[in-house]
C-alpha angles and dihedrals in degrees: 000000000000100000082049093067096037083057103043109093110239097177095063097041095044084046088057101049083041088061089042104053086044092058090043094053093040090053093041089058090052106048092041095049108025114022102034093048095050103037097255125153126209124228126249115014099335089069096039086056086040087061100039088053096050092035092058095047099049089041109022093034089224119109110223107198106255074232100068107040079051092067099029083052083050098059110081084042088054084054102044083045092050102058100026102041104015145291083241096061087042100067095044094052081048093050086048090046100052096042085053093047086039092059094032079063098047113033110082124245112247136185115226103148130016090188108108092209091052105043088038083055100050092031089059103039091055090049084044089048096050 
């Protein structure tokens, strides 16, 4: 057990979940105080969960968590990636996604601009920057 963990490389992994938790906080930033303040929508999946969260609460009148779309949206994409890319790179991209939907859920949404332009511009310079 010990040599396990002598031989196991720490630097890389702790390099990896460093890297992960820096884009999902920097996404997280930009969905809760640019894009959902000024009515933006993300593109991929982020947008597709954006619209479905918005879309429930204005039909259906129940407010699904942008969070948790995101990951159930994310599912069938885990399986195709599994078997088609790697279950290595699986598990990565599913330690990134839940610290993104984990901070989507916890940092507040602020208001800091109601301009469109604005927030589209900062908002996409922060996902295009992640």
């Amino acid at each position: 057990m010990i040599r396990w963990f002598q031989e196991v490389p720490w630097s890389k992994y702790a390099t990896r979940i460093s890297t992960s938790v820096v884009y999902a906080i920097t996404a997280a930033v930009a969905v809760n105080f640019f894009y959902d303040s000024g009515d933006i929508y993300s593109s991929g999946v982020t947008g597709i969960a954006q619209i479905i969260s918005k879309l429930s609460e204005k039909i259906i009148g129940v407010d699904v968590p942008l969070s948790i779309v995101l990951l159930l949206l994310n599912v069938p994409l885990f399986i195709l990636g599994w078997f088609k890319i790697s279950p290595k790179f699986t598990i990565y991209t599913g330690i990134t996604l839940g610290f993104t939907s984990l901070f989507m859920q916890i940092m507040p949404s602020q208001v800091l601009s109601t301009d469109p332009t604005i927030n589209a511009i900062f908002g996409g310079v922060l996902m295009g920057a992640a």
